[in-house]
C-alpha positions as CSV (number, residue, x, y, z in Angstrom):
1,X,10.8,-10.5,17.1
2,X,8.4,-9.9,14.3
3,X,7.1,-12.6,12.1
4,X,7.5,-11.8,8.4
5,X,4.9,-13.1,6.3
6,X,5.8,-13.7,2.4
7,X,2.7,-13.6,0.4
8,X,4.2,-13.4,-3.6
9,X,6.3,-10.6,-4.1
10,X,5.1,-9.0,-1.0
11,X,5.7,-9.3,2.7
12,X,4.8,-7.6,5.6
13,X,5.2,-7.6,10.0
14,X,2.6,-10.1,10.9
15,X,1.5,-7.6,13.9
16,X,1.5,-4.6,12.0
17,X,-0.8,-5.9,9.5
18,X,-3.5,-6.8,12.5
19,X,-3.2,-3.6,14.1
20,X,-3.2,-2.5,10.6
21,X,-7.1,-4.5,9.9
22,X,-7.8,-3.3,13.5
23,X,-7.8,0.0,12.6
24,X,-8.2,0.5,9.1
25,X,-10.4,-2.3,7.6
26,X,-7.8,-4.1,5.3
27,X,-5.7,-6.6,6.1
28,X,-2.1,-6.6,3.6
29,X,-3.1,-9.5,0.9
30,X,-5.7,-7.5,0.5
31,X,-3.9,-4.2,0.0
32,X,-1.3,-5.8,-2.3
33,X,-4.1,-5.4,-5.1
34,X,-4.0,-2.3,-5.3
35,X,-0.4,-3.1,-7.6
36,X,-2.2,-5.0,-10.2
37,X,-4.3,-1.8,-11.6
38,X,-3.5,-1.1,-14.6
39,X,-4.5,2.6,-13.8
40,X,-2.7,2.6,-10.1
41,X,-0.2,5.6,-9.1
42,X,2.9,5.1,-7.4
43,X,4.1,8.0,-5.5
44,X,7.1,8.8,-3.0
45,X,5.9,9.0,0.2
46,X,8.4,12.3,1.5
47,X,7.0,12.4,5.2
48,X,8.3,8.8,5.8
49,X,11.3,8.6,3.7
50,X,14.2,9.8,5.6
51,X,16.1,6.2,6.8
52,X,14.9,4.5,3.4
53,X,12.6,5.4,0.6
54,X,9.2,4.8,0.9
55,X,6.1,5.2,-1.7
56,X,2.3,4.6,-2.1
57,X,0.6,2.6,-4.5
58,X,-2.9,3.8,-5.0
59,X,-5.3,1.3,-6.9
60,X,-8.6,-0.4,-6.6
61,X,-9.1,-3.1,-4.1
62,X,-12.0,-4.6,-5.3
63,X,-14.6,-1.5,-5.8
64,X,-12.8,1.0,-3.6
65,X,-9.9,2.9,-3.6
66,X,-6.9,1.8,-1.2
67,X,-3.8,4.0,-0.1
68,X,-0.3,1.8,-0.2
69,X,2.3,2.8,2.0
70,X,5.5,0.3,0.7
71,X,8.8,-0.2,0.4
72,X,11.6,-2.7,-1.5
73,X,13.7,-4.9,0.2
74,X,15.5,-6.6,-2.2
75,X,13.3,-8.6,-4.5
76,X,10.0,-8.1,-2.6
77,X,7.4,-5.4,-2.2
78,X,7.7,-4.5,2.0
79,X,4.2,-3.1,2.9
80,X,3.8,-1.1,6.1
81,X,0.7,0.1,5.7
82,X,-2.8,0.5,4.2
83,X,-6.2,2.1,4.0
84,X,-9.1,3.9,2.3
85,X,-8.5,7.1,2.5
86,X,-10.3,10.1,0.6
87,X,-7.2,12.1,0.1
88,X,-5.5,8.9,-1.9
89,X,-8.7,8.8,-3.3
90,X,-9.2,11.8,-4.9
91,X,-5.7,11.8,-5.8
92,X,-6.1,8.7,-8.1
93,X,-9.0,10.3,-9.7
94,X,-7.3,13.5,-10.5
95,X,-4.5,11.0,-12.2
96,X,-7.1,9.2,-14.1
97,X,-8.9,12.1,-15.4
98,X,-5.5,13.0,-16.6
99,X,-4.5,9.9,-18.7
């Protein structure tokens, strides 16, 4: 059975987020800062969002860019997954330049 972990308004598999800092860099309390940038994007994430919806939330993690894969359940933020990726990059920068 997976452990939920509860961190604010967010919560996340315990094991998924290790396989997650395994492989990406960047563990989930981490990644939940990407929703307090003022300038972050939220967009739905159409590959994964057949069963439930599911979106990204690209914003700054301290000086870089992280990508936010997320959904709600309930009252809390659910996030499966996270990175720095160029494409969510270059996608927040296109946004910026826009605003």
């Amino acid at each position: 059975m997976a452990r939920l972990v509860t961190h604010g308004s967010f919560v996340w598999d315990e094991e998924k987020e290790a396989y997650n800092k395994q492989v990406h860099k960047i563990g989930f309390a981490e990644a939940s800062q990407a929703f307090f940038d003022p300038n972050r994007v939220i967009a739905v994430d159409e590959a994964h969002s057949k069963i439930e919806e599911r979106s990204f939330c690209i914003g700054k993690v301290g000086n870089r860019i992280a990508t936010v894969r997320f959904t709600y359940r309930g009252s809390k933020i659910r996030i499966i997954g996270a990175g720095f990726w160029r494409k969510g990059r270059k996608f927040y920068e296109k946004k910026k330049k826009q605003n």
